[in-house]
N, CA, C and O atoms as a GROMACS GRO file, in nm:
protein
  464
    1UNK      N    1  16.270  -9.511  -9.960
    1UNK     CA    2  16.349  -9.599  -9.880
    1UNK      C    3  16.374  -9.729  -9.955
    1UNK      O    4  16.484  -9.784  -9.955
    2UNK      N    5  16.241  -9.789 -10.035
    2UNK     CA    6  16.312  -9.911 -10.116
    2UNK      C    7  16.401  -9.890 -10.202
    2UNK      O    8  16.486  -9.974 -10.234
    3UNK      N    9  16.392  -9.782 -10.245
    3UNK     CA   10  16.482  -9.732 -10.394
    3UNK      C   11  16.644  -9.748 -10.307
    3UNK      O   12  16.745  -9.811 -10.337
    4UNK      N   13  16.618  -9.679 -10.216
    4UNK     CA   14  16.823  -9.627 -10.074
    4UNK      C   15  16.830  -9.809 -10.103
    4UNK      O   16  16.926  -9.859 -10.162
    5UNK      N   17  16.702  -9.900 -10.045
    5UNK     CA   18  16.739 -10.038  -9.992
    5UNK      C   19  16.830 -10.077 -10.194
    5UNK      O   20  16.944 -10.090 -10.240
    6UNK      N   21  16.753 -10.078 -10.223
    6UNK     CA   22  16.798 -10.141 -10.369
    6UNK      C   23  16.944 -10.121 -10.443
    6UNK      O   24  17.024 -10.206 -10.481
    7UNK      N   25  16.949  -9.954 -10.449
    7UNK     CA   26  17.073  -9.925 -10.486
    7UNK      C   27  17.172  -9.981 -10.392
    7UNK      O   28  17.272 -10.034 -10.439
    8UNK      N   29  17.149  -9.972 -10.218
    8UNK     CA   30  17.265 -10.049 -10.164
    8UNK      C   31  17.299 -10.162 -10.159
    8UNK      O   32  17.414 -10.194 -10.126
    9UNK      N   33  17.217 -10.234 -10.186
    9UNK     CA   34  17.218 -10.397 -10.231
    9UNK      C   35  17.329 -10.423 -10.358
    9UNK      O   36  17.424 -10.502 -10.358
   10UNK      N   37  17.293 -10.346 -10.450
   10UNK     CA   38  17.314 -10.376 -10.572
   10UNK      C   39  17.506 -10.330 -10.576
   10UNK      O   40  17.602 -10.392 -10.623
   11UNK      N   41  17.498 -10.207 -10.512
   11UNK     CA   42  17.627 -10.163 -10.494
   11UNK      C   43  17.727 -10.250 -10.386
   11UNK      O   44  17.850 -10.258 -10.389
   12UNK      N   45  17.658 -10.296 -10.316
   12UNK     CA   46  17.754 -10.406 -10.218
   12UNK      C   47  17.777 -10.506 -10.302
   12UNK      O   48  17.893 -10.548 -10.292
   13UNK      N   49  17.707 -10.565 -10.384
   13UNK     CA   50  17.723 -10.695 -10.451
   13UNK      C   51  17.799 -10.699 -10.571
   13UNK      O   52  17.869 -10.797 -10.595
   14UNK      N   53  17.790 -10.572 -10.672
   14UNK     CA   54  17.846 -10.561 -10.763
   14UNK      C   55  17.956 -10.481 -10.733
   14UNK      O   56  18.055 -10.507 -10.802
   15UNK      N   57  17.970 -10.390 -10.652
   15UNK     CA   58  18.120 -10.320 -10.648
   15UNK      C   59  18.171 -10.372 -10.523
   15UNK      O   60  18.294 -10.361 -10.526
   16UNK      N   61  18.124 -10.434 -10.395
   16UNK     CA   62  18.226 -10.496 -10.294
   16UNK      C   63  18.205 -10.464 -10.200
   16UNK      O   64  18.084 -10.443 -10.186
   17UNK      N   65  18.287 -10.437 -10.079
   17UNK     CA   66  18.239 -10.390  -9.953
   17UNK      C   67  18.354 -10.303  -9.909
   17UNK      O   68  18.359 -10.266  -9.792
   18UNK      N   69  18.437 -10.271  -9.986
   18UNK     CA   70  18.540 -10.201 -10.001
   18UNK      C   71  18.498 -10.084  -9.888
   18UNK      O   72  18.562 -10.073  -9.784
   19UNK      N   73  18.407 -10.017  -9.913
   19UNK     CA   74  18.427  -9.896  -9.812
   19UNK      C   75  18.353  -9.965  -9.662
   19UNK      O   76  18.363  -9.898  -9.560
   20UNK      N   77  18.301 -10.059  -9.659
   20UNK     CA   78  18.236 -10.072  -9.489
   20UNK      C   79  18.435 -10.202  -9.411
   20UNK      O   80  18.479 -10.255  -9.309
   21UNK      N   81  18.458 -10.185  -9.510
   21UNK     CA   82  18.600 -10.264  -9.486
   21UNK      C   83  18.674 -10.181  -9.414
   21UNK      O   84  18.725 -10.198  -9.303
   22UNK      N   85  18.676 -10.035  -9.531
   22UNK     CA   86  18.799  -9.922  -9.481
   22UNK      C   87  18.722  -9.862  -9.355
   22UNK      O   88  18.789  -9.785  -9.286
   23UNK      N   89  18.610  -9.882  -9.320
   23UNK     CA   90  18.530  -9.802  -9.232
   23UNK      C   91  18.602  -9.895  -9.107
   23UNK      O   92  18.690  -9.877  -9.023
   24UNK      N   93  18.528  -9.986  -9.140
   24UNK     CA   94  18.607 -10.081  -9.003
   24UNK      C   95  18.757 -10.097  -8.967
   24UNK      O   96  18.796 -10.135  -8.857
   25UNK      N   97  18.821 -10.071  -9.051
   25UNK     CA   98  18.944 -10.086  -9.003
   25UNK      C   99  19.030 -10.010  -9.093
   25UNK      O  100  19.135 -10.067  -9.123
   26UNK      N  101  19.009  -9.899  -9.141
   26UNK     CA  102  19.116  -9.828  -9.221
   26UNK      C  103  19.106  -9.688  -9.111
   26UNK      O  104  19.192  -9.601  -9.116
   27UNK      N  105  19.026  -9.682  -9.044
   27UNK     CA  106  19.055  -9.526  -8.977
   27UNK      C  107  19.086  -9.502  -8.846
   27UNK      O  108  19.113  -9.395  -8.792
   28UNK      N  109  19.078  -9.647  -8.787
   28UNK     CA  110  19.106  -9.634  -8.647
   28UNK      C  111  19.117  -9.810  -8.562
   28UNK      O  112  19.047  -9.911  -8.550
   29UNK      N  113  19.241  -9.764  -8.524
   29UNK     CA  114  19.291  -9.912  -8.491
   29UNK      C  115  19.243  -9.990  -8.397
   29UNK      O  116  19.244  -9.972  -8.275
   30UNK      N  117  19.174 -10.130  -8.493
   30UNK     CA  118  19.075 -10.173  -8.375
   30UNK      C  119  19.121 -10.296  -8.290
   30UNK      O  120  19.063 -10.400  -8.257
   31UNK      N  121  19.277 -10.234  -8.260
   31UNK     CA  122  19.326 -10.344  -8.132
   31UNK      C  123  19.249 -10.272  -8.014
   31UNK      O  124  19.222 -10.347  -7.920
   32UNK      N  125  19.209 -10.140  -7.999
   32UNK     CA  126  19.167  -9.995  -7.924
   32UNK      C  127  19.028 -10.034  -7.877
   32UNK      O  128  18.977 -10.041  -7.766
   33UNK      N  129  18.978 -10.061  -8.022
   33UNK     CA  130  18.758 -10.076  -8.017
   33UNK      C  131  18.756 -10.170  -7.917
   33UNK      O  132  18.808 -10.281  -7.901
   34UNK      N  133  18.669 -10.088  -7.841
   34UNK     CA  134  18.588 -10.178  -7.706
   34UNK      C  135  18.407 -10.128  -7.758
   34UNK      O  136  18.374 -10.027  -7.820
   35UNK      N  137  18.325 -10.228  -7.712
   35UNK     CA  138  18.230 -10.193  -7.712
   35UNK      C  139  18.145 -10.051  -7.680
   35UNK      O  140  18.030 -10.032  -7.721
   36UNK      N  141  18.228  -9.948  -7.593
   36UNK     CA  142  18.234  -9.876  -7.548
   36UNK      C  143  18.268  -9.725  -7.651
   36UNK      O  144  18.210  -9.617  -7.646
   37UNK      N  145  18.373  -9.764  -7.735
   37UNK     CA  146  18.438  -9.691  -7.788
   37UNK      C  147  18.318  -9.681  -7.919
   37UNK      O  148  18.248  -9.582  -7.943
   38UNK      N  149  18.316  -9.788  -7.980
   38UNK     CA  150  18.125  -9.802  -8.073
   38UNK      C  151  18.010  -9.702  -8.004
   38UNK      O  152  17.974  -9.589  -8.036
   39UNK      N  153  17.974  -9.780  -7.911
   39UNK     CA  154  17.899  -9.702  -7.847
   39UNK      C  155  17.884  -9.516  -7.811
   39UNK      O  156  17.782  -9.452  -7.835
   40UNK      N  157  18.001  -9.462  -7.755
   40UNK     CA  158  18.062  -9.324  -7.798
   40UNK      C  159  18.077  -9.269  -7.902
   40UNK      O  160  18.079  -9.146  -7.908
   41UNK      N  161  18.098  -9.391  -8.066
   41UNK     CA  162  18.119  -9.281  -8.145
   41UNK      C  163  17.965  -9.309  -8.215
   41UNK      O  164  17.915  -9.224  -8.288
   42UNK      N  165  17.910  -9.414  -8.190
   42UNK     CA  166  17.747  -9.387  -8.241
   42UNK      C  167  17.663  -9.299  -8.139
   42UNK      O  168  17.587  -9.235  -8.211
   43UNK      N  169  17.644  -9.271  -8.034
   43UNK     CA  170  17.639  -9.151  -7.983
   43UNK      C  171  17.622  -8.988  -8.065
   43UNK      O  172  17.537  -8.918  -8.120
   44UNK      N  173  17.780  -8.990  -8.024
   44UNK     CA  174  17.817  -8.881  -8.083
   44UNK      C  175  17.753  -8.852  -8.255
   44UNK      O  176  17.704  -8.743  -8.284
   45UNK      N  177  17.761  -8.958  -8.351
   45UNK     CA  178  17.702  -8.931  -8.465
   45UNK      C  179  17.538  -8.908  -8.427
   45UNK      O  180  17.490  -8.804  -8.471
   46UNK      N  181  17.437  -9.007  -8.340
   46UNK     CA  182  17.312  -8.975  -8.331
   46UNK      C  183  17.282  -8.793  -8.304
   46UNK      O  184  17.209  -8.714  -8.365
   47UNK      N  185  17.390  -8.771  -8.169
   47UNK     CA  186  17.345  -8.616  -8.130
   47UNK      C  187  17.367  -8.518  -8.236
   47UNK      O  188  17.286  -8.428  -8.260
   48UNK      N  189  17.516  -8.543  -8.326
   48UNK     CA  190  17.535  -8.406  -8.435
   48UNK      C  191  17.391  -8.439  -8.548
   48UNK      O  192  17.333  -8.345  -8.602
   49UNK      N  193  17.344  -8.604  -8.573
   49UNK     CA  194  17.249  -8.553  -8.668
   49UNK      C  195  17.115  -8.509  -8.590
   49UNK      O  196  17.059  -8.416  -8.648
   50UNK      N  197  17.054  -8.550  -8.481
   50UNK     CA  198  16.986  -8.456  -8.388
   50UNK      C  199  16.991  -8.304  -8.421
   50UNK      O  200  16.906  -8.237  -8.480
   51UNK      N  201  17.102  -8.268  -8.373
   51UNK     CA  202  17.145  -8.112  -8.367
   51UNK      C  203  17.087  -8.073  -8.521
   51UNK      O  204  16.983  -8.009  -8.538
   52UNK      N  205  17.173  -8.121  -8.626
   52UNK     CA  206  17.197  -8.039  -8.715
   52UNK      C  207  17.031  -8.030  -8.786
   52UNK      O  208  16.978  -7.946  -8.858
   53UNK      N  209  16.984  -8.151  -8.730
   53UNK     CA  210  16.818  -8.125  -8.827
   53UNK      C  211  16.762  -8.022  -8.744
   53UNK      O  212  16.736  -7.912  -8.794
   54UNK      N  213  16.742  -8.044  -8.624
   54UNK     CA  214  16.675  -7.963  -8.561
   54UNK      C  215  16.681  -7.812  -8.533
   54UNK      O  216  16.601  -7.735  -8.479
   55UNK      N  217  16.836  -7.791  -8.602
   55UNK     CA  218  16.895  -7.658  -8.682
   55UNK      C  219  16.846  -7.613  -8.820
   55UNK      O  220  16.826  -7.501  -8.867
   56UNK      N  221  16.833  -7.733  -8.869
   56UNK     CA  222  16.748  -7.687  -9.019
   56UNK      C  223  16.877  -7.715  -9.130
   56UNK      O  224  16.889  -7.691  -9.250
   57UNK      N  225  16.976  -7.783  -9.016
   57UNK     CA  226  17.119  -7.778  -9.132
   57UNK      C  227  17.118  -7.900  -9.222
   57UNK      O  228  17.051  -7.999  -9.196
   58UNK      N  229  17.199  -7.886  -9.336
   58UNK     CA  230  17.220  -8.003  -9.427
   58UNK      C  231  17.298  -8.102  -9.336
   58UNK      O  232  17.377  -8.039  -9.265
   59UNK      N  233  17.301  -8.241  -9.313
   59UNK     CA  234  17.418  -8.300  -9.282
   59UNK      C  235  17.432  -8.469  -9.375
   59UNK      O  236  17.372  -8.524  -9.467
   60UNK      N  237  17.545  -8.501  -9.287
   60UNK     CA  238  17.553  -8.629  -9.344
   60UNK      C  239  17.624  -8.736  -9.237
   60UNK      O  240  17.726  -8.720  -9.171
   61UNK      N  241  17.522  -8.864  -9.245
   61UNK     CA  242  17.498  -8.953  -9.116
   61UNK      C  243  17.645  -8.990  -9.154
   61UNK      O  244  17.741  -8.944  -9.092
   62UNK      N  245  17.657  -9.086  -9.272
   62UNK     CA  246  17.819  -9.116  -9.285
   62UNK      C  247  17.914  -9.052  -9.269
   62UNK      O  248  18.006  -9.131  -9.251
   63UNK      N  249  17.972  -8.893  -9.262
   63UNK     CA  250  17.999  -8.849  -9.228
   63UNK      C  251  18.065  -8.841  -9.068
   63UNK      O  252  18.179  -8.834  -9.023
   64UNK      N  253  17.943  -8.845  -9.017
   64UNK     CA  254  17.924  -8.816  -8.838
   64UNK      C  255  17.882  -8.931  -8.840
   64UNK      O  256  17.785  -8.941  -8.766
   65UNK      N  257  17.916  -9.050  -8.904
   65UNK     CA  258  17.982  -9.193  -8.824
   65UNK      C  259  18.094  -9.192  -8.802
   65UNK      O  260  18.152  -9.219  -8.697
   66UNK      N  261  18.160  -9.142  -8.958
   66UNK     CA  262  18.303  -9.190  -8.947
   66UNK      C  263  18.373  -9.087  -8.854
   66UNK      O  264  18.486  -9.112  -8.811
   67UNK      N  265  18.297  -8.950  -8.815
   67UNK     CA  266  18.364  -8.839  -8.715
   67UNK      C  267  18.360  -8.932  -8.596
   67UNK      O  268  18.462  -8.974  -8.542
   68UNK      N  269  18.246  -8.960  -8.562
   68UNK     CA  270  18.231  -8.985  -8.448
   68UNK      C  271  18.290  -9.124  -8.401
   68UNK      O  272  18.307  -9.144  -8.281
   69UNK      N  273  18.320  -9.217  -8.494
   69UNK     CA  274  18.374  -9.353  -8.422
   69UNK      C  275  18.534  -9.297  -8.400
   69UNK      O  276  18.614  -9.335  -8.314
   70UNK      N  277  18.558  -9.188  -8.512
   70UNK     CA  278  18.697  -9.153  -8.516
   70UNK      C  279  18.756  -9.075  -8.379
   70UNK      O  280  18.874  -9.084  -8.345
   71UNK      N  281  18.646  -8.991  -8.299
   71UNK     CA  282  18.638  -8.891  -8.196
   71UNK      C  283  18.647  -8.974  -8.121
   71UNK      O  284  18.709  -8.934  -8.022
   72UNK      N  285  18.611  -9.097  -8.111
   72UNK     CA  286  18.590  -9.186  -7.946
   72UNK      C  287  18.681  -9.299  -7.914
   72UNK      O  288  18.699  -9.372  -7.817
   73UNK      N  289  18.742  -9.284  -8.060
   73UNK     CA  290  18.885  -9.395  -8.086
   73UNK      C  291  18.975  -9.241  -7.986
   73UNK      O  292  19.003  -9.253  -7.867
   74UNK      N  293  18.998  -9.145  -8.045
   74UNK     CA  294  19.091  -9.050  -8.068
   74UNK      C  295  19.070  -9.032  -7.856
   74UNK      O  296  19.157  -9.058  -7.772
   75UNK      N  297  18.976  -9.000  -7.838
   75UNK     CA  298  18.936  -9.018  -7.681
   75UNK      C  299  18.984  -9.105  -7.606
   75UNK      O  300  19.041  -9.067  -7.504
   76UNK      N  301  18.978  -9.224  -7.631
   76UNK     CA  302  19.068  -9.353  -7.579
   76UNK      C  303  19.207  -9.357  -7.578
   76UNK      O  304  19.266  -9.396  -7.478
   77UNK      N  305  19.270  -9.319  -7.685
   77UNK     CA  306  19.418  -9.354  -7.729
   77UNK      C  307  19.482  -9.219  -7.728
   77UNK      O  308  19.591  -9.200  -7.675
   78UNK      N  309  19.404  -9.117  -7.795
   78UNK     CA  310  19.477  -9.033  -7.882
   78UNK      C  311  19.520  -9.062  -7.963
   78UNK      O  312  19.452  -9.158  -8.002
   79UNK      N  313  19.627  -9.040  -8.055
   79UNK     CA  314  19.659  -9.025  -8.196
   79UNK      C  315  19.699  -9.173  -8.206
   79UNK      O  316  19.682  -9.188  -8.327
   80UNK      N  317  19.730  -9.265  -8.172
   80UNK     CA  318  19.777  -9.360  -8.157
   80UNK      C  319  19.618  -9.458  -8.178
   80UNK      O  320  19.625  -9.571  -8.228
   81UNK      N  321  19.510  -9.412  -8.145
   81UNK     CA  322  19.395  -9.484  -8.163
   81UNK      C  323  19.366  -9.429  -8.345
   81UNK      O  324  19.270  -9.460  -8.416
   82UNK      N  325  19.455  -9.361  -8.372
   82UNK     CA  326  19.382  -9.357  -8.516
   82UNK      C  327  19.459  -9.368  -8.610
   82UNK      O  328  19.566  -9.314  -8.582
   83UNK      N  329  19.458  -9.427  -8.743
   83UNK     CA  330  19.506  -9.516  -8.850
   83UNK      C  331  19.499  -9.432  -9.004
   83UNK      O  332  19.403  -9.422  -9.081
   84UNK      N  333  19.644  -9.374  -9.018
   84UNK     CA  334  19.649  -9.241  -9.065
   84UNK      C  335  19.620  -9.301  -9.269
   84UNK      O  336  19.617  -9.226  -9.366
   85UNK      N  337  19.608  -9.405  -9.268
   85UNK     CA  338  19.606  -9.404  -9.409
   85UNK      C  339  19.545  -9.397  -9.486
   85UNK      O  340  19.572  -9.383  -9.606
   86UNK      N  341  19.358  -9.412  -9.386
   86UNK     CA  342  19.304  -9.323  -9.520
   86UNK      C  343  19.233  -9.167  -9.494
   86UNK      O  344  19.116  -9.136  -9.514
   87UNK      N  345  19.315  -9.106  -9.455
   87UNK     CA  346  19.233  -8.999  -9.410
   87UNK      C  347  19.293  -8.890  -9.473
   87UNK      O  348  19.285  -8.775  -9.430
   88UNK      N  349  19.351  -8.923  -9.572
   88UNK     CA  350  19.347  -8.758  -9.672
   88UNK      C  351  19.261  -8.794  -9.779
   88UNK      O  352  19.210  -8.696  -9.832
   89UNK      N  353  19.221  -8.927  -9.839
   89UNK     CA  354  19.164  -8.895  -9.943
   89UNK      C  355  18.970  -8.883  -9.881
   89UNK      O  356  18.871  -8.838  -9.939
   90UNK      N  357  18.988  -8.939  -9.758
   90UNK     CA  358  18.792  -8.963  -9.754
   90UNK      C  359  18.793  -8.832  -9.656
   90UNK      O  360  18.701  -8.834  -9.574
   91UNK      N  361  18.893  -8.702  -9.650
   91UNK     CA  362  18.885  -8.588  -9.569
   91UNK      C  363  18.859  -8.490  -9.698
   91UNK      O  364  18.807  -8.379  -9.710
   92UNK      N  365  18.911  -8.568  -9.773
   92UNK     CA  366  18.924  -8.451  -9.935
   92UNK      C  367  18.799  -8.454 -10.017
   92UNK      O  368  18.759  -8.367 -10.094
   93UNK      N  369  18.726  -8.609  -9.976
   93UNK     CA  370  18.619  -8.618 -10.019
   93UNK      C  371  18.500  -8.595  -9.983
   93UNK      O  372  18.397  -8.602 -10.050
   94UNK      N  373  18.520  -8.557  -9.841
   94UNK     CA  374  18.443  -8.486  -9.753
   94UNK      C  375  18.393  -8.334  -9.754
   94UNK      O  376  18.287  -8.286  -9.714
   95UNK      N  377  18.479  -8.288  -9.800
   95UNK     CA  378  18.496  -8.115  -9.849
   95UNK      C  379  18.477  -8.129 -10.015
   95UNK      O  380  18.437  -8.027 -10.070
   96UNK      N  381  18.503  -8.254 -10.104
   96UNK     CA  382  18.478  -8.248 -10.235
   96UNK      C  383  18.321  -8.221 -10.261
   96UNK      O  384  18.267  -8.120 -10.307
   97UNK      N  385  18.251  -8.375 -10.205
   97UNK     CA  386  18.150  -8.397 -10.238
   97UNK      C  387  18.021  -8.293 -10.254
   97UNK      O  388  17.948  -8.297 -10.353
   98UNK      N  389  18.006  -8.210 -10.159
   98UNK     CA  390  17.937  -8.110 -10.164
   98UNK      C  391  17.933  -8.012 -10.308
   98UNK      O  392  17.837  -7.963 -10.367
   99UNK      N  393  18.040  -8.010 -10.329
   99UNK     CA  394  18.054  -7.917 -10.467
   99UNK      C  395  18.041  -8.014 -10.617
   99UNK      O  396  18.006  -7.975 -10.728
  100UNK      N  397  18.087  -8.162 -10.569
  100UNK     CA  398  18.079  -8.241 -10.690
  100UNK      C  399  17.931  -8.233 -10.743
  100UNK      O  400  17.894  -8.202 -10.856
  101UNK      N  401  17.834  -8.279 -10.604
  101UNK     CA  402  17.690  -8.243 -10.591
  101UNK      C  403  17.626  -8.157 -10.663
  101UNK      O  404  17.522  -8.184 -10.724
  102UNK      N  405  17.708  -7.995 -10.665
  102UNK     CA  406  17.633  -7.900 -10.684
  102UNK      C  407  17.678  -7.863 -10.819
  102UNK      O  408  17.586  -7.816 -10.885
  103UNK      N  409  17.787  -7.870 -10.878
  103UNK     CA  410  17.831  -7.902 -11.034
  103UNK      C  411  17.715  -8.001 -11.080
  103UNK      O  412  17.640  -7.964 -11.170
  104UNK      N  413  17.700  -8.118 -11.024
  104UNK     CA  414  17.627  -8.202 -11.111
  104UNK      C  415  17.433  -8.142 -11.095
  104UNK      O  416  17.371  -8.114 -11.198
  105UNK      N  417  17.391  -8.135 -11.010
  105UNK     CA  418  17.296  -8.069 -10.986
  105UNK      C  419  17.279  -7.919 -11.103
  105UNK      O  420  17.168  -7.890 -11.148
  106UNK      N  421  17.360  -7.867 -11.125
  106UNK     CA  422  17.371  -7.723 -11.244
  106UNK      C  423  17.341  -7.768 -11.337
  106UNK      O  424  17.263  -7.722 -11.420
  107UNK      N  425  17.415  -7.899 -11.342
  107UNK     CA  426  17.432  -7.962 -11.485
  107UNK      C  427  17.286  -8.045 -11.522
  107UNK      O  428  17.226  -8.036 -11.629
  108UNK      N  429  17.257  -8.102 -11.441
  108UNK     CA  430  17.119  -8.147 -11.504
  108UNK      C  431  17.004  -8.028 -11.506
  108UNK      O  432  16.906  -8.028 -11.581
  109UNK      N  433  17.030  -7.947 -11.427
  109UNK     CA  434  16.915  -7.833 -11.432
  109UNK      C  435  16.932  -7.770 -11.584
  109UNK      O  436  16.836  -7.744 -11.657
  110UNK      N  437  17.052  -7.754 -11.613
  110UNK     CA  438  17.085  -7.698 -11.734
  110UNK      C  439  17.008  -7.752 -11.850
  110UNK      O  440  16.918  -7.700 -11.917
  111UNK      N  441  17.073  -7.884 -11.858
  111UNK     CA  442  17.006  -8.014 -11.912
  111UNK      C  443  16.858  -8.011 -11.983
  111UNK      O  444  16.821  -8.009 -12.100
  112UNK      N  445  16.774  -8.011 -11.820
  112UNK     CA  446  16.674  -8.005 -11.837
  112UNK      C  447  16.588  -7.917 -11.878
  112UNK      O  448  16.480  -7.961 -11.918
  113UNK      N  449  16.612  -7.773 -11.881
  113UNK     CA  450  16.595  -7.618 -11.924
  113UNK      C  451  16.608  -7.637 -12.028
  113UNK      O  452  16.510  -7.627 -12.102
  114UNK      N  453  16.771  -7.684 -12.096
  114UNK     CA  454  16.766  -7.702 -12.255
  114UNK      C  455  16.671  -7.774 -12.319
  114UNK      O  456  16.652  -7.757 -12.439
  115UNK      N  457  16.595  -7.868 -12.244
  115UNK     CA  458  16.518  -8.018 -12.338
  115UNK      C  459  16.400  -7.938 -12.307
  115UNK      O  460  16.304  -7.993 -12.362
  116UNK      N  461  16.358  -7.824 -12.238
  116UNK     CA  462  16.215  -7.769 -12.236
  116UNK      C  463  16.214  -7.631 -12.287
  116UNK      O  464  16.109  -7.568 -12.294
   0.00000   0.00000   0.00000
């Protein structure tokens, strides 16, 4: 957990806040956000990561934040509660990451097999 605290420190300060920016206001229009609408989509992220551990499944909290603040905007407004501009590339990266993971994961196993 100090190591998660450190790297995020270091990454907010030296690369920006760029993504808690687009979080807040690149995916869902917060003339909409009521306290309520927070509340619903942190919810909703607590129960899927509930579920999915207690399934034994892989998940990911950021993920089922950004589902879930996105689900409780989308609940309120409908399509009109949500803010279409960044959601092909952090939907693409959503379905990327897993495999970027597992390429790089081969690759150091490889790595490391070769150096032993």
């Amino acid at each position: 957990m100090v190591w998660a605290a450190i790297f995020n420190f270091l990454a907010a300060y030296l690369l920006g806040t760029g993504v808690a920016a687009t979080i807040g206001s690149g995916f869902v229009n917060v003339h909409l956000v009521t306290p309520w609408v927070l509340l619903a989509g942190l919810a909703g992220a607590i129960l899927w990561d509930i579920f999915t551990w207690y399934q034994g499944l892989p998940t990911s909290s950021s993920h089922a934040l950004i589902g879930g603040y996105a689900g409780a905007a989308f609940a309120k407004a409908g399509f009109i509660g949500l803010v279409a501009g960044k959601w092909g590339i952090t939907v693409a990266f959503i379905l990327l990451s897993p495999l970027i993971g597992m390429v790089a994961a081969y690759l150091l196993m490889v790595a490391v097999f070769w150096g032993f």
